[in-house]
VEXGUPA-562753 format. One line per 10 residues: their letters; for each residue x negated, y, z negated of N, C-alpha, C, CB. Coordinates in pm, whole numbers. Each point is the difference from the previous one (the first is absolute). Glycine has a CB too. Layout:
// residues N
A = X:Y:Z:X:Y:Z:X:Y:Z:X:Y:Z ~ ... .
***
This chain:
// residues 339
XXXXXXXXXX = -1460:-3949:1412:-8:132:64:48:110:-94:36:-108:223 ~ 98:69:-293:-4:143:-111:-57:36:-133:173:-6:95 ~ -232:-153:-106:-154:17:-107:-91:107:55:-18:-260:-59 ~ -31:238:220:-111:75:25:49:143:30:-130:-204:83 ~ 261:234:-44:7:132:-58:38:57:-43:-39:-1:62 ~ 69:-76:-228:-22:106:-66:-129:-19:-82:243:51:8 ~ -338:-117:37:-142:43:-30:-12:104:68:-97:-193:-40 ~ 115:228:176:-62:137:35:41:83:-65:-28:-35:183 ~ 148:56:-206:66:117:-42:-18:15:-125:147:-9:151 ~ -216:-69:-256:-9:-7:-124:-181:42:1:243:-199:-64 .
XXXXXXXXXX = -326:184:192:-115:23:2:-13:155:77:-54:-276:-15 ~ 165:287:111:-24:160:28:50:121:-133:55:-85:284 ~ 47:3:-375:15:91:-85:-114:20:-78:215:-42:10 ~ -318:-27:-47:-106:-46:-68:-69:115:31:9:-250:2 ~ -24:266:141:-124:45:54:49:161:7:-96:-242:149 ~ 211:284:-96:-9:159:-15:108:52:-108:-75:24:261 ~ 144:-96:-357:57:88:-66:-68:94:-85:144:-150:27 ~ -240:126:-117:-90:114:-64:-13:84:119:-142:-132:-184 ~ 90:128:296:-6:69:56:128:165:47:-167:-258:18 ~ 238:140:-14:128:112:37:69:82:-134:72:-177:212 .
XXXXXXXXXX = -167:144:-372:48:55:-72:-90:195:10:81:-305:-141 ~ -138:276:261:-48:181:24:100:129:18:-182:-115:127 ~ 186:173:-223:78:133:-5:115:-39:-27:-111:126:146 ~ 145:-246:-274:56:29:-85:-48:7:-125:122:-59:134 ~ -69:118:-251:-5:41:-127:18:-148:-44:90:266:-5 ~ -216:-284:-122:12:-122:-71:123:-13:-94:-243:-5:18 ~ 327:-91:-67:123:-26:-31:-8:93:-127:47:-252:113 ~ -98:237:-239:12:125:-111:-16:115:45:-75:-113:-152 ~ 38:219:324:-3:92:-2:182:7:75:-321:43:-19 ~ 361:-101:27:150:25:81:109:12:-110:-60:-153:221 .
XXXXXXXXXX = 108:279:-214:111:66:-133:160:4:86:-220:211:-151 ~ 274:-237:57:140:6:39:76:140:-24:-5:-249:-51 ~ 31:300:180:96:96:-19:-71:151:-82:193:-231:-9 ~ -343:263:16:-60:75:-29:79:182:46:-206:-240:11 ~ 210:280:-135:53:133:63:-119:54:58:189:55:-162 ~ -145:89:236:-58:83:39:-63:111:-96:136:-77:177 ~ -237:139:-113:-65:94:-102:67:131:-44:-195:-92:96 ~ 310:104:-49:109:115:-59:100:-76:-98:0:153:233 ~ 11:-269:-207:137:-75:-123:-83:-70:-54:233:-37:106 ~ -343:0:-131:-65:-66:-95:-22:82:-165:-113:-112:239 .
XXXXXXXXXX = 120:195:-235:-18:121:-109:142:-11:-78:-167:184:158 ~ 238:-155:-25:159:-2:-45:70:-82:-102:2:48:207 ~ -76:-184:-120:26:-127:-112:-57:34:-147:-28:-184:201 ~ -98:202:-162:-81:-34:-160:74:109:-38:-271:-101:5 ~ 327:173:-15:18:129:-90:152:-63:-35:-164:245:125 ~ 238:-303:-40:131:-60:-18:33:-104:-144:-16:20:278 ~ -177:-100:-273:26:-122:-65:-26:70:-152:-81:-210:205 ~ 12:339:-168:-50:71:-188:125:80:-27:-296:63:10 ~ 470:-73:85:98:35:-56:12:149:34:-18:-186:-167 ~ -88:265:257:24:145:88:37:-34:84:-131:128:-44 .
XXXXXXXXXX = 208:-13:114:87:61:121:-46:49:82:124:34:-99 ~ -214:104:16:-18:65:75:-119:-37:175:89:127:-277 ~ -130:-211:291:-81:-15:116:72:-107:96:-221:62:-139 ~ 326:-93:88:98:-41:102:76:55:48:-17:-127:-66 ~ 81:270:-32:63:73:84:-103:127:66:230:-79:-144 ~ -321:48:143:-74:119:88:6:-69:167:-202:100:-234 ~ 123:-220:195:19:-61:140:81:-43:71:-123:-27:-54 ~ 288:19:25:112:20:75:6:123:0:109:-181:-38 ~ -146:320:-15:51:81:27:-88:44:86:132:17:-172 ~ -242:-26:226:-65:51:83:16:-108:137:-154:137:-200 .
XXXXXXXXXX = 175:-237:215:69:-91:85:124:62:71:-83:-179:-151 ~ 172:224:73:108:125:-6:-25:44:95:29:62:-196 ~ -80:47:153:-19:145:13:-105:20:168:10:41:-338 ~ -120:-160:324:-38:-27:153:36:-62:72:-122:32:-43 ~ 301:-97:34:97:-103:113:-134:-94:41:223:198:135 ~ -281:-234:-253:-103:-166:46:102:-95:-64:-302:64:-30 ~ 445:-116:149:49:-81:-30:-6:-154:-96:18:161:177 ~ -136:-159:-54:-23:-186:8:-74:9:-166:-77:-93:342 ~ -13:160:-379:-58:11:-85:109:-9:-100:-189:107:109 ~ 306:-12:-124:47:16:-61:126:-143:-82:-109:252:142 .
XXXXXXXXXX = 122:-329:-16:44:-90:-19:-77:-114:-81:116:94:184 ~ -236:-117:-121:-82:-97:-57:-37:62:-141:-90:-96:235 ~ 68:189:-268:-1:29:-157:117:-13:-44:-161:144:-2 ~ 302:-67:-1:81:-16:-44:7:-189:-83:76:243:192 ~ -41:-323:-84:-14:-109:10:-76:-95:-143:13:99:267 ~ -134:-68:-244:-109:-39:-77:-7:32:-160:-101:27:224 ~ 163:88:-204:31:74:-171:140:-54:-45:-126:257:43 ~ 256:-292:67:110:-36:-70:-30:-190:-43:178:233:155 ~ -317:-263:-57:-45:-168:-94:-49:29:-81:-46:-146:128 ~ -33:223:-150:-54:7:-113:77:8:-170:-147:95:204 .
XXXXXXXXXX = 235:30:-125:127:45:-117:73:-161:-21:76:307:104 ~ -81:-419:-34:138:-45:-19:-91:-116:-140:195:31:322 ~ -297:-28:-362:-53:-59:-141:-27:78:-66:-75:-154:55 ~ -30:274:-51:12:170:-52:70:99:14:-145:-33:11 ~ 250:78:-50:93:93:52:-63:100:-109:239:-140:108 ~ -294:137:-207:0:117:-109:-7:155:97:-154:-176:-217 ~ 23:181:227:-29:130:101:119:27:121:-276:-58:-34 ~ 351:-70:85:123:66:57:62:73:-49:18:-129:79 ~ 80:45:-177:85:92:-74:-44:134:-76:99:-210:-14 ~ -243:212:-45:-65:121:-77:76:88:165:-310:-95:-212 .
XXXXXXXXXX = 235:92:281:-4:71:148:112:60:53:-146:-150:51 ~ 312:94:-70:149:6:-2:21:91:-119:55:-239:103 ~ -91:143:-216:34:107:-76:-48:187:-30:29:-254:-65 ~ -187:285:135:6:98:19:25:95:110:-88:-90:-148 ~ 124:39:259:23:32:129:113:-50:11:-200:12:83 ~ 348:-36:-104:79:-84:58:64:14:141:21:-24:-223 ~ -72:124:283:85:47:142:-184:-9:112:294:246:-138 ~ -353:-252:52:-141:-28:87:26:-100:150:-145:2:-266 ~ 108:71:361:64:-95:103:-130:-167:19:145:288:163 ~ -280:-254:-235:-86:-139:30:49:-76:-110:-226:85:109 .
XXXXXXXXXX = 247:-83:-254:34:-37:-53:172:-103:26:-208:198:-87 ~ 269:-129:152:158:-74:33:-25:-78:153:178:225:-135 ~ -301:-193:153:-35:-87:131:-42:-148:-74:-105:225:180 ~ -20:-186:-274:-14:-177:-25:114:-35:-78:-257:-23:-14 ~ 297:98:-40:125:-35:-81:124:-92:73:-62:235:-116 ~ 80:-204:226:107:-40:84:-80:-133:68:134:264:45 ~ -267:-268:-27:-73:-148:68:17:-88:-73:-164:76:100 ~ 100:-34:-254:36:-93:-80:104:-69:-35:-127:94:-32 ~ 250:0:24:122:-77:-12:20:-90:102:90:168:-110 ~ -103:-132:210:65:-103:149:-124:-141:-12:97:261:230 .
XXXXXXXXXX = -196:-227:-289:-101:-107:-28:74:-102:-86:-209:160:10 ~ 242:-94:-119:44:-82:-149:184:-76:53:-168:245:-234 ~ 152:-122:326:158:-87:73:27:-95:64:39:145:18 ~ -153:-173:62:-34:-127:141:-16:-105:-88:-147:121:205 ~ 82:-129:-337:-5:-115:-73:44:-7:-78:-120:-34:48 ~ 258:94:-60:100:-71:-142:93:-76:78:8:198:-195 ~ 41:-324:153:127:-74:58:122:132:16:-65:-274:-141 ~ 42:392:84:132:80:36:-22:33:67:85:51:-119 ~ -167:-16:227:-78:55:75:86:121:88:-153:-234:-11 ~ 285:181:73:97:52:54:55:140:-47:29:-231:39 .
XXXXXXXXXX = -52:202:-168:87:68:-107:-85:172:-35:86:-297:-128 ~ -234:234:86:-42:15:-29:-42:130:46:15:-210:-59 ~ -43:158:245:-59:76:98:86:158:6:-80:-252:139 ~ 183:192:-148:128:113:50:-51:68:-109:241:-107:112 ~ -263:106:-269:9:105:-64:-68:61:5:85:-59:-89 ~ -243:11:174:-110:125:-3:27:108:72:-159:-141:-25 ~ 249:123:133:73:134:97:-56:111:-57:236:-87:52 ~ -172:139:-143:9:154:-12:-156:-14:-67:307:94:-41 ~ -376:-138:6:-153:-11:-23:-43:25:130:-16:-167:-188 ~ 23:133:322:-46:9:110:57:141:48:-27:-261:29 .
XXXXXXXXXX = 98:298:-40:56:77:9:-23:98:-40:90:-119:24 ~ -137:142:-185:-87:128:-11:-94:-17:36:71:76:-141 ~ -133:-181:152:-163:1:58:-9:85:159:-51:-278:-131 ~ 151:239:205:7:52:126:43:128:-16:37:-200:104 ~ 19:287:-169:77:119:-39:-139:95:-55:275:-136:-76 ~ -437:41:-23:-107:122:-9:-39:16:110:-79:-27:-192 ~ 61:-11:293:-91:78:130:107:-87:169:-357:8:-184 ~ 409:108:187:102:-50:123:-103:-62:107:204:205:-27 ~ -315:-167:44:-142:-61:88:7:-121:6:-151:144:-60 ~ 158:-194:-97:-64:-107:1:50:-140:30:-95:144:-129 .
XXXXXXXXXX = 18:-207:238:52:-140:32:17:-134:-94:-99:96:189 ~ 24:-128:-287:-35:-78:-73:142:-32:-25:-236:71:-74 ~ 293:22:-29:150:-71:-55:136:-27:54:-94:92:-148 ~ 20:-105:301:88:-64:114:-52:-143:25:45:232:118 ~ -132:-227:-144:-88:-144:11:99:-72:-137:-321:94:98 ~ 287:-45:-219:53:-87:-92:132:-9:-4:-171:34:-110 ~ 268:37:204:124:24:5:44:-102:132:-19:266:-121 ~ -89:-250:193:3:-144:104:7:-175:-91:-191:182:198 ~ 75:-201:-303:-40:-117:-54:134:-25:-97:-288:37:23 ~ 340:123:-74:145:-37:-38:120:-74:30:-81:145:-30 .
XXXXXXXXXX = 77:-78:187:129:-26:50:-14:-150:64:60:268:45 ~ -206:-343:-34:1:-145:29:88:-93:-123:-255:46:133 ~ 180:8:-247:67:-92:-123:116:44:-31:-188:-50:-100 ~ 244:113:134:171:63:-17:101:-100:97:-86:296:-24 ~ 23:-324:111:98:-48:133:56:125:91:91:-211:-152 ~ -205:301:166:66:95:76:11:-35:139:-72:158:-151 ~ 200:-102:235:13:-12:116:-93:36:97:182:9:-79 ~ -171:-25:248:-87:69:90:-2:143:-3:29:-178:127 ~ 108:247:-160:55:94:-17:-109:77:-94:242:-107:52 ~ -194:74:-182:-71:58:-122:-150:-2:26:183:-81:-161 .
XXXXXXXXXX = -229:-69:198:-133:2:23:-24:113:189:-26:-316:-192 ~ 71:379:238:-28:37:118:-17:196:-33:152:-263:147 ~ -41:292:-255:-59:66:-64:-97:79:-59:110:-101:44 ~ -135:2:-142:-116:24:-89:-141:-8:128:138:-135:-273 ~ -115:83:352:-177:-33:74:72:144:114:-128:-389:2 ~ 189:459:21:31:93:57:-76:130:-90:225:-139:106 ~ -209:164:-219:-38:71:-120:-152:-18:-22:233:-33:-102 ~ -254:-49:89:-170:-47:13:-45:39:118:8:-201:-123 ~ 16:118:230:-108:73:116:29:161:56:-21:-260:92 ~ 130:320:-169:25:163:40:-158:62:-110:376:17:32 .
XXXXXXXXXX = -388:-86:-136:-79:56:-93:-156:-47:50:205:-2:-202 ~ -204:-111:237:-155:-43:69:30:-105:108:-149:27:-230 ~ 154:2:321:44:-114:130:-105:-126:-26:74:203:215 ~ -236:-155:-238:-71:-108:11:-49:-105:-165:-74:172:247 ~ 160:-95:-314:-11:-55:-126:-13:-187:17:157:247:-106 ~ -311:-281:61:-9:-179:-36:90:-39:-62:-201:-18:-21 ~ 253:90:-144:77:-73:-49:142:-16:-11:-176:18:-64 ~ 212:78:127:136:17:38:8:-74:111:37:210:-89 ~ -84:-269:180:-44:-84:132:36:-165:-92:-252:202:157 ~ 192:-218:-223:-40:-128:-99:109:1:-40:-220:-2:-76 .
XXXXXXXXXX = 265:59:-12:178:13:-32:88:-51:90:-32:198:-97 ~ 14:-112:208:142:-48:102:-33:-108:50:82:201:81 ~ -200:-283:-67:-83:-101:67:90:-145:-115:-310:186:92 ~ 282:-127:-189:31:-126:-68:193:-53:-23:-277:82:-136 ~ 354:68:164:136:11:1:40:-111:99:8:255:-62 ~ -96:-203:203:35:-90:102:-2:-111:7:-40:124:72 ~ -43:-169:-151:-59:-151:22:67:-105:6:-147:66:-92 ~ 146:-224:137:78:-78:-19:23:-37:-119:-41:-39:178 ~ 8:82:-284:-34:-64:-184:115:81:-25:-292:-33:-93 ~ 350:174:174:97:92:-61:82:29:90:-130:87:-144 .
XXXXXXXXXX = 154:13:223:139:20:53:-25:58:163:116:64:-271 ~ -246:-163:313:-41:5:161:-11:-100:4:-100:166:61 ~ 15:-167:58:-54:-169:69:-166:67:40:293:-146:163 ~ -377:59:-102:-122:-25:23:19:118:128:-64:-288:-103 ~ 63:223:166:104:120:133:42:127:-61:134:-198:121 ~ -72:245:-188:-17:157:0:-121:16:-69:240:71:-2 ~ -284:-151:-140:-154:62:-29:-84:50:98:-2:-146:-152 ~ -7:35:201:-122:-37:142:22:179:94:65:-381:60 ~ 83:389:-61:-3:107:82:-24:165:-74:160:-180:148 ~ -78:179:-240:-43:79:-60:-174:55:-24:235:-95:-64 .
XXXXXXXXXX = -289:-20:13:-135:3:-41:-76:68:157:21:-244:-214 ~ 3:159:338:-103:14:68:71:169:64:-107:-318:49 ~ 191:362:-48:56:147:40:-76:66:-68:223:-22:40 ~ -217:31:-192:-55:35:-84:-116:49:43:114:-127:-121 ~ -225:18:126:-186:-12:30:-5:122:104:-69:-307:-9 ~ 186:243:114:1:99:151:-12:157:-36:177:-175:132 ~ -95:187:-185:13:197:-32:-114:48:-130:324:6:47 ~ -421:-107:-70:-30:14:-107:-91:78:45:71:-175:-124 ~ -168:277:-12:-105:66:32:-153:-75:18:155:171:-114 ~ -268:-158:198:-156:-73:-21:1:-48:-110:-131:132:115 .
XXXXXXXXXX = 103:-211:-123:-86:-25:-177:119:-55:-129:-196:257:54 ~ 323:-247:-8:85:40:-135:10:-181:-44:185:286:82 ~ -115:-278:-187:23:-133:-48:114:-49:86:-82:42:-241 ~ 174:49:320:134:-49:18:-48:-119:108:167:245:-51 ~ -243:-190:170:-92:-89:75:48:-173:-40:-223:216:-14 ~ 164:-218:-105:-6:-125:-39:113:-66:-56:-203:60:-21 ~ 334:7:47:131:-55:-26:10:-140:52:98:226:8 ~ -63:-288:126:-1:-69:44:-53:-131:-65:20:177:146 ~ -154:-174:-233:-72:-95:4:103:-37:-186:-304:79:216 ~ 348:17:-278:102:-49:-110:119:-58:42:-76:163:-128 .
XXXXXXXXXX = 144:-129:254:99:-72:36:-43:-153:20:99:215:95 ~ -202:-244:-14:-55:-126:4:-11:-81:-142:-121:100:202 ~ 59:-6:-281:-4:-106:-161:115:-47:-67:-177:120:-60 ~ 290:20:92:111:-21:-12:87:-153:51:-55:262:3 ~ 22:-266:125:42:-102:127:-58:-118:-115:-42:139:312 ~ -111:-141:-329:-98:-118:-4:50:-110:-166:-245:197:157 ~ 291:-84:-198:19:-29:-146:148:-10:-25:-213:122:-69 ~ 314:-92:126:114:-39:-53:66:-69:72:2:153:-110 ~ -88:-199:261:111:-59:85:162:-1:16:-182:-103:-31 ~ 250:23:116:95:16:42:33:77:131:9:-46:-217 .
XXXXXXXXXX = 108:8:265:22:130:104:-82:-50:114:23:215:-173 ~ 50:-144:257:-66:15:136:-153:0:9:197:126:51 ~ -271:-262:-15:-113:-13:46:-104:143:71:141:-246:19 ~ -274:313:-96:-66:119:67:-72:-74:126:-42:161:-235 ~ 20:-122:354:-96:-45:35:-166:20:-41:194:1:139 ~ -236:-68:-181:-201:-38:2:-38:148:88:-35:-352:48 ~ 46:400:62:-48:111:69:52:125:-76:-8:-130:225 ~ 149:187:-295:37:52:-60:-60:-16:-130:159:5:151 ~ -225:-123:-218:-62:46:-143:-129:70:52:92:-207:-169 ~ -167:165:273:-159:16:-17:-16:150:69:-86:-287:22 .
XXXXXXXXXX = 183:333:70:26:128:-3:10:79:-114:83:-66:169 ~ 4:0:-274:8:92:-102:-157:-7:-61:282:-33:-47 ~ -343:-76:51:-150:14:-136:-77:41:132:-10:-233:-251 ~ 29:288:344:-109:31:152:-2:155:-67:92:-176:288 ~ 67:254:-360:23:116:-4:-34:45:-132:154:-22:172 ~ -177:-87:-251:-41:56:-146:-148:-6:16:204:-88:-158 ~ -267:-17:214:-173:22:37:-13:101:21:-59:-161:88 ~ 115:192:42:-29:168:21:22:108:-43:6:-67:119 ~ 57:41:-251:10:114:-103:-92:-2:-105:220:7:41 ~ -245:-133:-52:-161:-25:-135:-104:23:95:65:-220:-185 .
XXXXXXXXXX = -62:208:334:-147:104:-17:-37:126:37:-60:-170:19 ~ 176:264:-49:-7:95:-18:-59:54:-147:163:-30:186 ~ -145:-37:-278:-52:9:-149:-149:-60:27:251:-41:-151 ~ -345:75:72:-106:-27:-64:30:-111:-61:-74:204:-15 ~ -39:-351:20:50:-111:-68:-75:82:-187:-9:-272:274 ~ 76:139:-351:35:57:-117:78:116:-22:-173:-98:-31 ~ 270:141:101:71:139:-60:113:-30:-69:-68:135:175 ~ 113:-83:-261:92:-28:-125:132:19:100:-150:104:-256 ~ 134:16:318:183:37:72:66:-123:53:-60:241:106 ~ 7:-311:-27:50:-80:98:0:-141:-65:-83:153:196 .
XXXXXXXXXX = 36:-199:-334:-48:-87:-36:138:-111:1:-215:150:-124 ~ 339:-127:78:94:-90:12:59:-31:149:39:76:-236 ~ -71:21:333:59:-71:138:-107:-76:63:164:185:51 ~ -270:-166:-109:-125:-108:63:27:-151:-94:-226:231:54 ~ 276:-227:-213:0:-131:-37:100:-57:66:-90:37:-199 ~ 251:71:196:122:-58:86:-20:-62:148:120:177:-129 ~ -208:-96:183:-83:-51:148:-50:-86:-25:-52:158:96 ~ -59:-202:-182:-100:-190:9:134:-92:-40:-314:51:-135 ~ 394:1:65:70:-134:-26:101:-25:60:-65:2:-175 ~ 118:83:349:45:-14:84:-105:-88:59:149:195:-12 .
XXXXXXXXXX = -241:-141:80:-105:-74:57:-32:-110:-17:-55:148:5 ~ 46:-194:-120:-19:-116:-73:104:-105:25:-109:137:-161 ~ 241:-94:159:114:-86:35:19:-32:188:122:122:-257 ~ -230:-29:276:42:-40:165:-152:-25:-1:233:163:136 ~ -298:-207:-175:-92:-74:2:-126:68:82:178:-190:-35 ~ -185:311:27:-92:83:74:-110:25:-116:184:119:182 ~ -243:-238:-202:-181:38:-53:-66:91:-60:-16:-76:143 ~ -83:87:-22:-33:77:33:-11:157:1:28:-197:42 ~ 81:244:14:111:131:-66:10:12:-130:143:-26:163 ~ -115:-67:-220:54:-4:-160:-138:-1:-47:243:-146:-15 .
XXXXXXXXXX = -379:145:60:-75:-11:-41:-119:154:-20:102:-261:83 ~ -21:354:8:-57:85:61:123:130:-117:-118:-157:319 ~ 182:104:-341:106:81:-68:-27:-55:-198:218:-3:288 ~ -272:-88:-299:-50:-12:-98:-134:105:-37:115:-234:41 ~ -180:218:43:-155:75:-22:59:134:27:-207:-180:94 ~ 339:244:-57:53:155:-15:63:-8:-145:65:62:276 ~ -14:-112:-335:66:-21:-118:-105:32:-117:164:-179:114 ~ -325:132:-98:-40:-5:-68:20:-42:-200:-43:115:259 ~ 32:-1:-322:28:-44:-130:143:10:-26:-219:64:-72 ~ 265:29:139:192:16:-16:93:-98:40:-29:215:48 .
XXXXXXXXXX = 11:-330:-163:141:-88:56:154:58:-82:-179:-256:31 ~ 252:255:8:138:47:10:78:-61:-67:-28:63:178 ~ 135:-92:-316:124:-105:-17:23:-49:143:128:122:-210 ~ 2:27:284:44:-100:78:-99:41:116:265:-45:-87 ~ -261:-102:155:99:-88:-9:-26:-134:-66:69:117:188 ~ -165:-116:-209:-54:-160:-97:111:-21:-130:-310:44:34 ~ 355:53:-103:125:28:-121:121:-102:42:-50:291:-39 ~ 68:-327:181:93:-58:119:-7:-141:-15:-38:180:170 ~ -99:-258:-189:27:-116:51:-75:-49:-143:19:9:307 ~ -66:67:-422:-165:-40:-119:94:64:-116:-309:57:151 .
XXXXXXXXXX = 280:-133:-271:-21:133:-169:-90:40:11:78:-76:-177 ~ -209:29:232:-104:82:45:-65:44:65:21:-45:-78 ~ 71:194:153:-97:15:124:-113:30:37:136:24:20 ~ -194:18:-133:-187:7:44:-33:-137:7:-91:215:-136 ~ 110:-341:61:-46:-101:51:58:-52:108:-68:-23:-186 ~ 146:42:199:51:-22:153:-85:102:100:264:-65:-85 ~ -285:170:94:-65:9:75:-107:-10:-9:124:71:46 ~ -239:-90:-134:-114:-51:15:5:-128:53:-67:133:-160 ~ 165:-256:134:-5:-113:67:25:-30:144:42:-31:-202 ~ 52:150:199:23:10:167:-134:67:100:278:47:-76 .
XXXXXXXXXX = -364:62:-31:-127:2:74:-87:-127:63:6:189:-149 ~ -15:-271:36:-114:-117:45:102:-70:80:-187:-40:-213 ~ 304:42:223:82:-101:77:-24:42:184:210:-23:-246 ~ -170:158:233:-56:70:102:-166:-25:89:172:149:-155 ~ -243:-112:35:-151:-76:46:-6:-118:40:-89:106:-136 ~ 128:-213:82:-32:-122:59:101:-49:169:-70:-59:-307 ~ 210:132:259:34:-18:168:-63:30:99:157:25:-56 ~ -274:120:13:-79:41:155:-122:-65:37:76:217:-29 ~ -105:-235:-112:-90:-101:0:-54:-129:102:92:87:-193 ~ 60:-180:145:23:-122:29:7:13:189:139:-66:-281 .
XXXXXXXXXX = -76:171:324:0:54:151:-146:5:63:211:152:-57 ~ -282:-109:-33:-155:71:66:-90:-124:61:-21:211:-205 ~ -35:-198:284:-103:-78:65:-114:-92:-99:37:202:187 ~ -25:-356:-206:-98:-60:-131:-112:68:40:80:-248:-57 ~ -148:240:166:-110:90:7:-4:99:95:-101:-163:-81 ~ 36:232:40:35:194:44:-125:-13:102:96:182:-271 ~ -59:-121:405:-108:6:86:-78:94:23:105:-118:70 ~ -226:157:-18:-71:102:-2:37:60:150:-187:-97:-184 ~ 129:235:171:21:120:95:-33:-49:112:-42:174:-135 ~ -86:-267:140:-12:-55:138:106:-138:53:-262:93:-47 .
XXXXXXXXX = 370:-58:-21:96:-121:54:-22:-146:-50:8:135:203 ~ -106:-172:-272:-38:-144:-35:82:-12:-164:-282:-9:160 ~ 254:-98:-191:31:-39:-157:-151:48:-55:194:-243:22 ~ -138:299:-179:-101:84:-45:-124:-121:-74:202:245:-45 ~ -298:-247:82:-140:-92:-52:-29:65:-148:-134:-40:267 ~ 128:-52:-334:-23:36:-156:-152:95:-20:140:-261:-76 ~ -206:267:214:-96:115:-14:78:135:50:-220:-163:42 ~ 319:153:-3:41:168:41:25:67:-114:112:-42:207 ~ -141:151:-185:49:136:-112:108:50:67:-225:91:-94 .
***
């Protein structure tokens, strides 16, 4: 009996997985971590050792409080800096009080800080780096975010950490990454439990605006939960709530859209762990060509092959579910003359 099925299931995969490879991108068209068409320039001009088009586009990020934007570039230019720094420092050295400039300046350090064994040490000294960063534009939320990712690797208290996320949401209440920050403070891996994530996160979604990323908090606490275990057991109804609440934030996006592209991979590979198909299958074909590090960076050295493998892995589970033979509209099994 479990010879014969797993002939079926080895013959239903047979029969519709090509099939279910519709409206996705063939594996050489899927790029990792593709910038956007405003920081893509940024880069190339970064890698020929100029400044200048990186600091235009934080400064106009600036200057139009496009936070989120502002973060995700910031971000992207202090990885970049942390193997190319030339055009950083050129950039310091002619601007040294430039407030975009002491912004990646200050990411980078807390970057280069999280991964030295001093790490402790390390963190504390970028302070007054964060510090002027927050001091060019009193507006700006961002270098509360990195002043949040600080105070995790410091051992800061609830106190210190209650703070700093006080300072941040006065500057942008609905800020994603300042959200992500305090999300990860909480966590059971650091100086919460699953239980305040969980709560935090889903308050969060609640006050959140239509459409925003914060929405999809919840469904990181879950990966959080899924991946580091320990602690107080989530309930199964409490994860799928959370990926019920990030669905409904990916389809508010256009599938293939670059914005949303990492909470839809962080979403399939929730999905995937709770064994929802299907879903994960439907959130793949939104992902399109944009696969993401994280979260594949988490469990792979290589997360594009990890997630390309997790695509076909995906296919053949829905596969293996589907009916060996597919019936026709008039209710019968389909006759090899039907169209």
């Amino acid at each position: 009996m479990a010879m014969l099925r797993a002939f079926i299931r080895a013959a239903r995969m047979a029969a519709h997985t090509s099939r279910l490879a519709a409206g996705l991108p063939a594996d050489e068209e899927v790029l990792l971590d593709v910038p956007d068409e405003r920081l893509g320039p940024a880069l190339v001009a970064a890698g020929r050792g100029e400044y200048a088009p990186a600091a235009k586009l934080l400064t106009t990020t600036r200057e139009a409080a496009e936070w989120e934007n502002r973060d995700r570039y910031a971000t992207r230019l202090a990885l970049f800096a942390r193997s190319r720094d030339e055009w950083l420092r050129e950039w310091q050295a002619a601007s040294p009080h430039d407030p975009d400039a002491l912004l990646v300046k200050a990411e980078l350090a807390v970057s280069r800080g999280w991964e030295s064994p001093a790490r402790v040490e390390l963190l504390r000294e970028v302070g007054p780096l964060i510090a002027a960063a927050a001091e060019g534009d009193p507006r700006d939320p961002v270098p509360w975010r990195i002043a949040l990712d600080q105070a995790r690797g410091t051992n800061a208290g609830h106190t210190e950490f209650e703070q700093l996320w006080g300072e941040a949401v006065r500057r942008s209440p609905h800020h994603y990454g300042c959200h992500v920050a305090a999300l990860r403070y909480l966590s059971a891996a650091w100086y919460g439990s699953h239980r305040e994530c969980f709560d935090f996160a889903e308050r969060a979604a609640q006050d959140a605006l239509p459409g925003s990323l914060v929405q999809a908090l919840p469904v990181r606490a879950a990966f959080a939960y899924l991946t580091e275990g320990g602690g107080a057991p989530v309930p199964r109804e409490r994860l799928d709530a959370a990926a019920g609440l990030a669905i409904g934030v990916s389809a508010t996006y256009g599938a293939g859209d670059a914005w949303p592209a990492e909470v839809r991979n962080l979403l399939t590979y929730v999905l995937v762990r709770l064994e929802r198909w299907e879903d994960a299958l439907e959130q793949l074909r939104a992902i399109g060509p944009y696969a993401t590090s994280f979260p594949w960076d988490r469990v792979s050295d290589d997360p594009l092959g990890q997630f390309l493998e997790l695509r076909d892995g995906v296919r053949l589970e829905v596969a293996s579910g589907m009916p060996l033979h597919p019936r026709s509209e008039r209710g019968g099994r389909a006759r090899s003359g039907d169209h």
